[in-house]
MARLO-931878 format. One record per residue (C-alpha): residue in one letter; z, y, x. Coordinates in steps of 0.001 Angstrom, whole numbers, plus 500000, padded with zeros to 6 digits. Layout:
% residues N
AZYX;...
% end
This chain:
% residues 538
X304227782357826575;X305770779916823456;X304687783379821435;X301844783605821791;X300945780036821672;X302428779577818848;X300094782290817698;X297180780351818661;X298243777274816806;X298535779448813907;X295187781207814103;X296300784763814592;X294687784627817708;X292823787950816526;X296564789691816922;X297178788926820029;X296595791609823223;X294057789968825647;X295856792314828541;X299245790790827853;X297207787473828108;X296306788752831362;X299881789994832068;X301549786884831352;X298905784160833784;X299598787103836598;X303396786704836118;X302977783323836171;X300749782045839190;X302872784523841147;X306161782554840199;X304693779202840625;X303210779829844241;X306493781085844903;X309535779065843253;X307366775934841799;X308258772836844156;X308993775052847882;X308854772862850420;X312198772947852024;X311284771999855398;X310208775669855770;X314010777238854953;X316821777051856993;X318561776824853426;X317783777091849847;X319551778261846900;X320657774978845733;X319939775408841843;X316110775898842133;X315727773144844398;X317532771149842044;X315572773073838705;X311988772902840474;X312613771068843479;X310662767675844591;X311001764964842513;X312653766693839778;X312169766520835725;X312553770032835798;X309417770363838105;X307583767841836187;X308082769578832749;X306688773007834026;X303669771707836086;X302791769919832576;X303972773322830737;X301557775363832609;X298742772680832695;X298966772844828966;X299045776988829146;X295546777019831224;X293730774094828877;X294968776916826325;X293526779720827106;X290042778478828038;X289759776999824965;X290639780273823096;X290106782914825592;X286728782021827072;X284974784922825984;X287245787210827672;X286352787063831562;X289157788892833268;X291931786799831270;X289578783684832011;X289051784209835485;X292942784582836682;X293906781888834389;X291461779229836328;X293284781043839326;X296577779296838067;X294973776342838057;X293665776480841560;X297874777189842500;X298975774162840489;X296506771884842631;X296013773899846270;X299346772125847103;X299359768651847253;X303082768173845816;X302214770137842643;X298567768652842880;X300339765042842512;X302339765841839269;X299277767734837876;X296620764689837868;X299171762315836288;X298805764594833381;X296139763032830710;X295375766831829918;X293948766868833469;X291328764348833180;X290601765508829758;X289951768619831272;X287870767268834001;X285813764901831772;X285057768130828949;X283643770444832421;X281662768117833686;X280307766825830610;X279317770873829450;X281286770253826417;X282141774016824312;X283647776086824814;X283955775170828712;X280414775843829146;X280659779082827594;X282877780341830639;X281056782715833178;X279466782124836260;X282460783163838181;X284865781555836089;X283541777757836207;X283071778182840313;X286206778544840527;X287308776096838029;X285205773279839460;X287088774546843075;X290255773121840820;X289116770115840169;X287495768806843671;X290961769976844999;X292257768257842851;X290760764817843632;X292423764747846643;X295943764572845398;X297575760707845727;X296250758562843430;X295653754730844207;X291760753965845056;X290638752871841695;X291847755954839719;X290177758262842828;X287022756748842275;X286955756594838802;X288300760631839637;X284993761405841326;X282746758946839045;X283971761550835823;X283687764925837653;X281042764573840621;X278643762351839121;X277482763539836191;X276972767036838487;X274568765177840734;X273079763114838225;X271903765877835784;X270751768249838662;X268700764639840050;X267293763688836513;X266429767316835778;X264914768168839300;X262957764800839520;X261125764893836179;X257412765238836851;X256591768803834765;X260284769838836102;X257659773096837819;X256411773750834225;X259488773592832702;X261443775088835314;X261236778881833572;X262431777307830101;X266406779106829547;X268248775598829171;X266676774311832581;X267613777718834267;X271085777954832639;X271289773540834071;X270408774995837071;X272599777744837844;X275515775802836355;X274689773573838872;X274301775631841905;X277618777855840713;X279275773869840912;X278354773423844727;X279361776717845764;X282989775836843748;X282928772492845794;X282263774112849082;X285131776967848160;X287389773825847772;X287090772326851431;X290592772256853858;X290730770193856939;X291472766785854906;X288450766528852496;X285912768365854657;X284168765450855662;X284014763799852204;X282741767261850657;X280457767929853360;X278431764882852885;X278241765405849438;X277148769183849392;X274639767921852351;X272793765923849737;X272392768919847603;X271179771217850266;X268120769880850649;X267203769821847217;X268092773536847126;X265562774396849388;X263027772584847350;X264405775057844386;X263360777812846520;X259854777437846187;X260100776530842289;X261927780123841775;X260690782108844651;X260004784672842172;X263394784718840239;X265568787073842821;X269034785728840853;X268205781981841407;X267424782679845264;X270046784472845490;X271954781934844329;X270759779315846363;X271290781204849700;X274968781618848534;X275107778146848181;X274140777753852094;X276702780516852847;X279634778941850923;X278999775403853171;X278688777641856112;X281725780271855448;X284797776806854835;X283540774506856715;X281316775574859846;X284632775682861380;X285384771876861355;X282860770230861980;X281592768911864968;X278536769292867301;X276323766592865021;X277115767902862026;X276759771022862891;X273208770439864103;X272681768943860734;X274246772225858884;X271851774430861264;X268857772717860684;X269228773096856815;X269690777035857109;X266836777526859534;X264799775175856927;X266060777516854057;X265430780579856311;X261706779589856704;X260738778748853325;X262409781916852298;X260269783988855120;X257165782542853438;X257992783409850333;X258993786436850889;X255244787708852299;X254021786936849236;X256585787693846665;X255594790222844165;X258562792711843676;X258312795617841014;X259029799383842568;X262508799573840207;X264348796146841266;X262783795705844688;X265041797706846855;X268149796129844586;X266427792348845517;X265794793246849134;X269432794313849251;X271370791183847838;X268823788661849799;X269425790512853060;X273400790884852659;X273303787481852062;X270915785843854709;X273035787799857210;X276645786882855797;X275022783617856669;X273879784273859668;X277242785793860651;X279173782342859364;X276756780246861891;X277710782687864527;X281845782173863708;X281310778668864531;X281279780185868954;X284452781570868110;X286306779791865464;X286072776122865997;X288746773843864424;X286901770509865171;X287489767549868039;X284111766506868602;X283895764724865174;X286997763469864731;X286985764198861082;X284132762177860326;X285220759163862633;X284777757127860118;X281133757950859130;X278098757458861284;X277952760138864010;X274046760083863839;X272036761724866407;X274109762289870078;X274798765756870591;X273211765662873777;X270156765179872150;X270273768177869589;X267231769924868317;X268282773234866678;X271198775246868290;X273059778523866099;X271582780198868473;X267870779024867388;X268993779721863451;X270587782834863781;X267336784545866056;X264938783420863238;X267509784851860946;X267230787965863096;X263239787742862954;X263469788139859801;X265911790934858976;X264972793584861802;X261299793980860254;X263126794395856458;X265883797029857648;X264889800378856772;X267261803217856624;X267487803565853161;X268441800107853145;X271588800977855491;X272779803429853174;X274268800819851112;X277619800735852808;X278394796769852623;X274616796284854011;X274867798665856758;X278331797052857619;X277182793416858066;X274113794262859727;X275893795849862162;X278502793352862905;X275498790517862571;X273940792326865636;X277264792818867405;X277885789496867510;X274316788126868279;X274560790761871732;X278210789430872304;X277519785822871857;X273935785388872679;X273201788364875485;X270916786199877040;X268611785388874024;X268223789795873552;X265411789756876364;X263506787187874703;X262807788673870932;X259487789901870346;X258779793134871602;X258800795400868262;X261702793178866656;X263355794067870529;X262421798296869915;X263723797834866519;X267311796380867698;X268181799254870416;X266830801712868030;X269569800086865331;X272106800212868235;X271014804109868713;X271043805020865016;X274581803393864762;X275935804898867840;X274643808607866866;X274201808871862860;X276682806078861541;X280349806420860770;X282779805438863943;X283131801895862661;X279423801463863277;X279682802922866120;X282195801199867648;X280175798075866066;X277027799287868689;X279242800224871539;X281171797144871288;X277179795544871668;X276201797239874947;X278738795961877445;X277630792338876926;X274076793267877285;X274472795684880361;X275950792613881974;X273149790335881277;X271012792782883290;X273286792707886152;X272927789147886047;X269276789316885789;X268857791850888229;X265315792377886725;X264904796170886858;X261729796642885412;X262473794955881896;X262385796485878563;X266761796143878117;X267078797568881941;X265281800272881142;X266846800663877387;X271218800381879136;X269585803526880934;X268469805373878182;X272211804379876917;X274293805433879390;X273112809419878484;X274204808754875058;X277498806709875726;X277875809738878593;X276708812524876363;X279240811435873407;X282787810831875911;X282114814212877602;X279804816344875367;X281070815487871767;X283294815444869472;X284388811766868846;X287471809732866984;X289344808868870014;X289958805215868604;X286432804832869986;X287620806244873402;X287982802407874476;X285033800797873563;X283311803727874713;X284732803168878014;X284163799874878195;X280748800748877261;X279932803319880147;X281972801630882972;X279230798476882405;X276190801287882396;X277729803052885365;X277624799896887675;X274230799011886321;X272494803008887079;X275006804197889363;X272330806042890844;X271553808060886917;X274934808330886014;X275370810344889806;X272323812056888563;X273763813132884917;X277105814306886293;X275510816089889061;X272787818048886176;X276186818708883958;X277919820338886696;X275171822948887778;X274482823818884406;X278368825280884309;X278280828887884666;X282026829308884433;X283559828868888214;X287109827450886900;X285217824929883685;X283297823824886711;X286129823263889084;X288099821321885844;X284894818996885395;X284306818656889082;X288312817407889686;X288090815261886155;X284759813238887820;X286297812979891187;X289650811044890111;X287031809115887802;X285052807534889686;X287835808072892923;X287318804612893878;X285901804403897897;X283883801324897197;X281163801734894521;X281767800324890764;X280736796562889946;X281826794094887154;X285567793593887985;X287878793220885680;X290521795063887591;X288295797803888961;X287347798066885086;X290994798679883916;X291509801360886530;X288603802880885403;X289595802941881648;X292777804273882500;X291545807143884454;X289013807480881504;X291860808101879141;X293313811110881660;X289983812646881763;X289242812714878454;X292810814244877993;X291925817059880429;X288189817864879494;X288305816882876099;X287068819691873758;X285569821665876823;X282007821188876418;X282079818965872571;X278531820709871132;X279343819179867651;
% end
């Protein structure tokens, strides 16, 4: 490390390996998240001359945090042409600051707020860095801001690195030809520098700053919408902007509380409808628009998916974290539900899924776990779509469970229990998902007894038919009995016979019971084990 800088000082920078660069910040980040101030609450002992070499309140600790300050401020300056070095030295950075011990030493450092002061100002060669590069390194420096510092040097913290971010992106947005000149590079370049900055911000939230960073990036979001309409027809920029939207969602859906989750909601489902107008009437060339339709709809429904997290992953007490802010509207009183965002979300992705579009594996993944999750969570709101966007969901859930790998469809099988149990609910035999579970419980029958299948999926396939089963007993009697006489073989026929009867050997007739269910997945597992391979067509 002295090498090489040593090196730089002398201007050979020219001789020096951009991989051992690389080598060296690896080395380094690893050893500091490791060894660099452990907190010793967490070791029943600790070797006694690194706690007193890089222990708390030790010069030793102090030196290297300054050392390896110094070491990042370095290499930016003469490596910022060079991504991959770039990009895992701003990594280091984020370790020096994630912790709040090291984070203390670090902003005492004048190199820090010169640091701070030369990004936010766009000052060379900072500005040079890539996209990914100054994300990250603006995630640095809001994490940063929350190490201890007395009120007046916090504020005069935020006044040097979040101000000038909100008032350039104001003054710039605001100007009255800002739609004329919005196509000019230098207002584009302001502009994704900008958005790039709130999705850093957003990537910086923990449970102690959410609710100063959430108000701020709430400010923002609104104004990003309005950028939607400016650059409807600049994919990159929207695509941008929707990241933006999932960044708030993906860290910090999770703490917040019903009010402010109402107000997070209502932004998407604002972004979502200005993006479903402009989408009817975007103009997309024949070479880039399957590429655009791709990245938009990977990202609307990694969105989508974040809102939905919120049901299961929920961090929050009421709005605790906020107490000190204005709770605003009651959440009694709540307008727009995940619920509401995510099926306008939906309404808009079912009509642009085609199957080429699912053979991009990452695509075909998250649509498949977006519409998992919707059936799981929201089984009662599946009735309710419009009728094609409802025909164009089971036949998703068909072309998973049938033509997909076995992660998809265990995705769709993992779907059809929750909504076979709304219909029992329902009772309403005549509907459009009655009649579609029975269509379903041939295929879910057809693959346990007919097909080959990875047996990983023998649960969820289970699961699966024991719901269908006590919805159509009367079909699934039928299908058995119709497999049977087709059996020309007298001792296949007695196996498949025998393997049905301990099935289903229950005297009272299947319903939703949890322990009836267990029984029947563990008699599932024996008769797969006994007619497994007898009658597989493929």
């Amino acid at each position: 490390c002295n090498f090489t800088s040593r090196a730089t000082r002398a201007n050979l920078t020219e001789l020096l390996s951009p991989q051992m660069g690389k080598d060296i910040v690896w080395f380094l980040r690893r050893w500091a998240k490791t060894y660099l101030l452990v907190d010793e609450k967490l070791y029943g002992q600790i070797s006694i001359p690194l706690s007193t070499a890089f222990g708390a309140d030790t010069e030793g600790a102090q030196w290297i945090v300054g050392y390896l300050l110094e070491k990042v401020i370095n290499n930016l300056t003469v490596w910022s042409s060079e991504a991959e070095l770039a990009n895992d030295t701003v990594e280091l950075l984020v370790t020096l600051v994630e912790k709040r011990e090291r984070a203390n030493i670090v902003v005492q450092c004048e190199s820090w707020w010169n640091l701070a002061k030369q990004f936010a100002s766009r000052s060379p060669p900072l500005h040079l860095l890539s996209s990914s590069v100054q994300r990250t390194l603006m995630k640095a420096l809001v994490l940063g801001g929350f190490a201890q510092m007395d009120s007046d040097a916090k504020q005069q913290y935020w006044a040097e690195v979040l101000h000038p971010l909100q008032q350039r992106f104001l003054n710039l947005i605001n100007q009255e030809n800002f739609a004329q000149i919005s196509q000019e590079e230098a207002v584009k370049q302001e502009i994704v520098a900008t958005l790039e900055a709130l999705c850093g911000i957003a990537e910086a939230t923990q449970i102690d700053n959410v609710a100063s960073l959430f108000s701020f990036l709430m400010d923002f979001l609104s104004s990003c919408i309005g950028l939607m309409e400016v650059y409807s027809n600049t994919p990159e920029t929207i695509n941008l902007i929707i990241e933006v939207f999932v960044e708030v969602a993906h860290k910090q859906i999770c703490y917040l509380g019903e009010t402010k989750s109402m107000k997070l909601y209502e932004a998407c489902l604002t972004l979502l409808q200005v993006y479903s107008k402009n989408n009817q009437s975007r103009k997309r060339s024949d070479a880039t628009a399957e590429e655009d339709q791709y990245q938009d709809l990977l990202l609307i429904m990694e969105l989508l998916t974040n809102l939905l997290s919120k049901e299961f992953i929920d961090f929050s007490d009421t709005d605790d974290v906020f107490r000190n802010q204005d709770q605003g509207t009651p959440a009694s009183n709540r307008t727009v539900s995940a619920a509401d965002v995510v099926l306008y979300g939906v309404n808009i992705v079912l009509p642009l899924m085609s199957q080429d579009l699912l053979k991009f594996p990452s695509l075909c993944n998250q649509y498949y776990k977006l519409i998992t999750f919707i059936c799981e969570i929201f089984p009662e709101k599946i009735p309710q779509l419009p009728e094609d966007l409802f025909k164009s969901l089971m036949f998703s859930l068909e072309l998973g469970m049938t033509s997909m790998s076995s992660e998809i469809s265990q995705l769709c099988l993992e779907a059809l229990s929750p909504l076979a149990e709304q219909c029992a609910k329902n009772q309403e035999k005549d509907s459009p998902l009655f009649i579609a579970t029975r269509h379903f419980l041939k295929l879910v029958f057809d693959m346990l007894v007919l097909q080959k299948h990875n047996t990983e999926m023998t649960v969820a396939a289970g699961e699966a038919l024991y719901t269908l089963v006590c919805l159509h007993q009367a079909e699934y009697s039928e299908l058995v009995e119709t497999l049977l006489s087709s059996q020309r073989d007298a001792i296949i026929y007695q196996r498949l016979a025998d393997a049905f009867n301990k099935l289903t050997a229950s005297s009272t007739p299947p319903t939703m019971d949890r322990k009836q269910k267990v029984a029947f997945l563990k008699s599932l597992e024996e008769f797969v084990a006994n007619v497994g391979g007898l009658l597989c067509v493929k």
